[in-house]
MARSEMI-365976 format. One record per residue (C-alpha): x, y, z; chain; residue number from 1. Coordinates in nm, 3 decimals. Example, Ala and Ser with C-alpha at 12.3 -4.5 7.8 and 13.67 -1.06 7.14 Angstrom:
2
1.230:-0.450:0.780:A:1
1.367:-0.106:0.714:A:2
// end
This chain:
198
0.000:0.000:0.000:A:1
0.155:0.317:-0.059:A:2
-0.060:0.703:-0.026:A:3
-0.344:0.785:-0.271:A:4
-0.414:1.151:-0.360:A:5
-0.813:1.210:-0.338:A:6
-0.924:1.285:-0.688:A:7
-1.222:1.501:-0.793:A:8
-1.531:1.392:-0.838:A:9
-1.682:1.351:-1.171:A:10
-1.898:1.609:-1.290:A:11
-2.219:1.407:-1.340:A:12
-2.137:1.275:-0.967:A:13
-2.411:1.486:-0.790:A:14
-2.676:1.372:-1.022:A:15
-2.625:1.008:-1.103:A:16
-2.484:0.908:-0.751:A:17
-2.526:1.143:-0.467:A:18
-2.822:1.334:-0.527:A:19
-3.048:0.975:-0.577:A:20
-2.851:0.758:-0.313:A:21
-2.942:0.997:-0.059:A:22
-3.302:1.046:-0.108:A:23
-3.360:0.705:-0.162:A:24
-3.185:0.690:0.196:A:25
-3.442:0.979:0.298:A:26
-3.728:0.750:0.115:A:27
-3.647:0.439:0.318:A:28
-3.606:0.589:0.663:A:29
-3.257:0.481:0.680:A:30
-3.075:0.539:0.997:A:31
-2.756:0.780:0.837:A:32
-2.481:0.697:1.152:A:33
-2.599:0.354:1.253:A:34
-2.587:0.015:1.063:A:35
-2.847:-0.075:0.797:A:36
-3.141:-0.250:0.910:A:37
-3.218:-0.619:0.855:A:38
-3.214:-0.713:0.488:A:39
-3.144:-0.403:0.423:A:40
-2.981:-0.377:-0.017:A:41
-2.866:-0.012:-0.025:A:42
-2.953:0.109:-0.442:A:43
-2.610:0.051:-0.583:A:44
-2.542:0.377:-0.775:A:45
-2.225:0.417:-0.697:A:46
-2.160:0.121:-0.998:A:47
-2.291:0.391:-1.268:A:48
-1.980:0.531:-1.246:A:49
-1.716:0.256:-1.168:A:50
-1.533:0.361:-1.516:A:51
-1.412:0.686:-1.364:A:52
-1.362:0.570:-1.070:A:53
-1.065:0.351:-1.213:A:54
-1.018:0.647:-1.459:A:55
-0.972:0.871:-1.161:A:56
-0.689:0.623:-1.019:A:57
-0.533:0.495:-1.349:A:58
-0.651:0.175:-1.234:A:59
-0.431:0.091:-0.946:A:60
-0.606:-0.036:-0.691:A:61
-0.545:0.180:-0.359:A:62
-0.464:-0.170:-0.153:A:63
-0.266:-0.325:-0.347:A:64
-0.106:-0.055:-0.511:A:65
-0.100:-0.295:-0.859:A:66
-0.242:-0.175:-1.174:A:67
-0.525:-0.397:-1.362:A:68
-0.712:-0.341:-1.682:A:69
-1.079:-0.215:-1.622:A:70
-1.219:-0.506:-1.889:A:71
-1.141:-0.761:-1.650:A:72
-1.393:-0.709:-1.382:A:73
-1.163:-0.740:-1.129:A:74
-1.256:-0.408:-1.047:A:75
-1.459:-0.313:-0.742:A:76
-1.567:0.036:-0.530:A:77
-1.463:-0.056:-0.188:A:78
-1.627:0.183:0.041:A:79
-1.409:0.344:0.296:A:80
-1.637:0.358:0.548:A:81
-1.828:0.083:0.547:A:82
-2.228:0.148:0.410:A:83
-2.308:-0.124:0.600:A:84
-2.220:0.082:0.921:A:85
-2.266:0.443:0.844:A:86
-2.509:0.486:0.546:A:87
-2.389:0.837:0.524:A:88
-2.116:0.776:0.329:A:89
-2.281:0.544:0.102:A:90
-2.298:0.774:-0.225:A:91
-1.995:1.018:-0.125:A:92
-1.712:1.006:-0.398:A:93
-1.471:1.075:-0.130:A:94
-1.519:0.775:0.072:A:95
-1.454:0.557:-0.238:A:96
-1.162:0.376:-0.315:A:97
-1.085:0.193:-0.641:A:98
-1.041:-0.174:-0.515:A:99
-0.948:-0.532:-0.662:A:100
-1.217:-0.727:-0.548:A:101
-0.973:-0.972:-0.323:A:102
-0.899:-0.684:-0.044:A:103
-1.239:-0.555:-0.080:A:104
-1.403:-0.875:0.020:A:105
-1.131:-0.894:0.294:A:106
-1.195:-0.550:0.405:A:107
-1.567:-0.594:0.439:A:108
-1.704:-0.410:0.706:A:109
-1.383:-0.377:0.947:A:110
-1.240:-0.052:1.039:A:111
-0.929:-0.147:1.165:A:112
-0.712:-0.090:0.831:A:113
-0.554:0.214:0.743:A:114
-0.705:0.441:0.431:A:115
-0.467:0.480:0.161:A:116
-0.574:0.873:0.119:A:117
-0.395:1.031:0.370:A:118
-0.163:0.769:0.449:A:119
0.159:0.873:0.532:A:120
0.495:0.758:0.353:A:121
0.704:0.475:0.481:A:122
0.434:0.292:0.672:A:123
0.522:-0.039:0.510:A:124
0.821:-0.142:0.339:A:125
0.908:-0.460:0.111:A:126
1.147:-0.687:0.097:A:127
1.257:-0.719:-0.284:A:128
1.425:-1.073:-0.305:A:129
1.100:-1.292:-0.071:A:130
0.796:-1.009:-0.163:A:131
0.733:-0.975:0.176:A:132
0.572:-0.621:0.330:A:133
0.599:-0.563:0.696:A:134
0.520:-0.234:0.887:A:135
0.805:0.056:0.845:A:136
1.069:0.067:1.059:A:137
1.020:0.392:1.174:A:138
0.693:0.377:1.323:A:139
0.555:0.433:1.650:A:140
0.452:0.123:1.866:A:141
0.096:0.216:1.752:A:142
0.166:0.291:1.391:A:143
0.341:-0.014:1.368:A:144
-0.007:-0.229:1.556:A:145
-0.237:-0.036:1.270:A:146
-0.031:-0.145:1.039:A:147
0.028:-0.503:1.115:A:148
-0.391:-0.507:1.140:A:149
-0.400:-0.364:0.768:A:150
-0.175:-0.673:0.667:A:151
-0.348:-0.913:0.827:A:152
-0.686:-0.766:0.727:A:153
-0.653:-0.733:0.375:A:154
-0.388:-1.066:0.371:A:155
-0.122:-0.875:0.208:A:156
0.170:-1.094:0.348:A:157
-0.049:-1.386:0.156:A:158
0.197:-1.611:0.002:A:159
0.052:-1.524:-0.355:A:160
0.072:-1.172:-0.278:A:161
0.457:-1.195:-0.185:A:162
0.509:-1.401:-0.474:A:163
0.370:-1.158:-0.696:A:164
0.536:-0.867:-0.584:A:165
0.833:-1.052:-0.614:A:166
0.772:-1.153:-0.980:A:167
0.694:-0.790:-1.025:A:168
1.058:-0.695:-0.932:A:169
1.195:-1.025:-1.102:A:170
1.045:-0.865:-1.455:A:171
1.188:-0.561:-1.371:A:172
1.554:-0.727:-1.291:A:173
1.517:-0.849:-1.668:A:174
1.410:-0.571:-1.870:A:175
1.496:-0.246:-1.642:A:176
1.209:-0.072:-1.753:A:177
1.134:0.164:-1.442:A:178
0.826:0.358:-1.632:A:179
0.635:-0.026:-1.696:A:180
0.722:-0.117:-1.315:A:181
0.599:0.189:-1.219:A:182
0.251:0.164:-1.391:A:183
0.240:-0.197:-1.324:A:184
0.361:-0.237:-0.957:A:185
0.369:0.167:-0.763:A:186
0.453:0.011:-0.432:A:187
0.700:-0.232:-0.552:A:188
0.903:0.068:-0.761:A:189
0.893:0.320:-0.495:A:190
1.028:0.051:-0.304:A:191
1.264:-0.028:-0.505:A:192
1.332:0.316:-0.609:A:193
1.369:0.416:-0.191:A:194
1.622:0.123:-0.203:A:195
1.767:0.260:-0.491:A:196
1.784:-0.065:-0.686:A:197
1.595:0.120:-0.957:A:198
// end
């Protein structure tokens, strides 16, 4: 994981997202600060615009910090704050982030992982040769606790996951193209860049 700059929202935002997500929240009776009732399927409007969203983000997703092509469908919003819990930030562009759907479904409704808007640098750090991310170095005793939760959370120290960050770095070993490693893999080039093995 590595920081994410908020983008704007898109211009039709207000009026294909925001504007009918919250009156159908108004509609419903929805409590805005509590979780959803029983059975409760919140309208998903938020999918009208899923295109920017990875538009917005050049289709990295903000966990993972890996870049995937929007025709897979591999593609999901994650939403920051979870609608299940606080409905208020159901249909709010800045409580999105563009997510592979892996970490989403591991993120679910927990609030114990750290947002990648906002985050500060150096919180996690990779080993190049084994793939493996651990918490920065530098961190407090409580930095370091949040950030151990976001690994475990969102199984980023996954064997898969350290094999593919190491595969990303393995590609880059054979054809030194920074620019493709840094499109393809942001958090395993600034890594590798703060190492300077770039």
């Amino acid at each position: 994981m590595i920081p994410v700059t908020l983008k704007p929202e898109p211009a039709d935002f207000e009026a294909k997202v925001r504007q009918p997500g919250n009156d159908w929240l108004r509609a419903n009776n929805i409590p805005l600060d509590g979780p959803l009732p029983p059975k409760t399927k919140l309208p998903t409007y938020w999918s009208l615009l899923n295109e920017d969203l990875w538009n917005a983000y050049d289709g990295t997703c903000a966990y993972l910090a890996i870049f995937f092509e929007f025709v897979t469908g591999a593609g999901s919003t994650d939403h920051f704050i979870a609608k299940s819990q606080t409905p208020r930030y159901a249909y709010e562009w800045s409580n999105f982030r563009l997510s592979c759907l892996g970490p989403n479904r591991n993120k679910n409704k927990y609030d114990d992982v750290l947002d990648p808007v906002g985050l500060s640098a150096g919180m996690f750090v990779l080993n190049l040769v084994s793939g493996e991310i651990t918490p920065g170095p530098c961190l407090s005793k409580d930095e370091k606790a949040r950030a151990r939760n976001t690994i475990k959370r969102l199984k980023l120290a996954s064997p898969a996951h350290n094999k593919m960050r190491q595969r990303h770095f393995a590609e880059y070993l054979r054809h030194k193209d920074s620019d493709h490693l840094k499109k393809l893999s942001p958090f395993v080039w600034s890594e590798a860049d703060r190492q300077g093995l770039l």
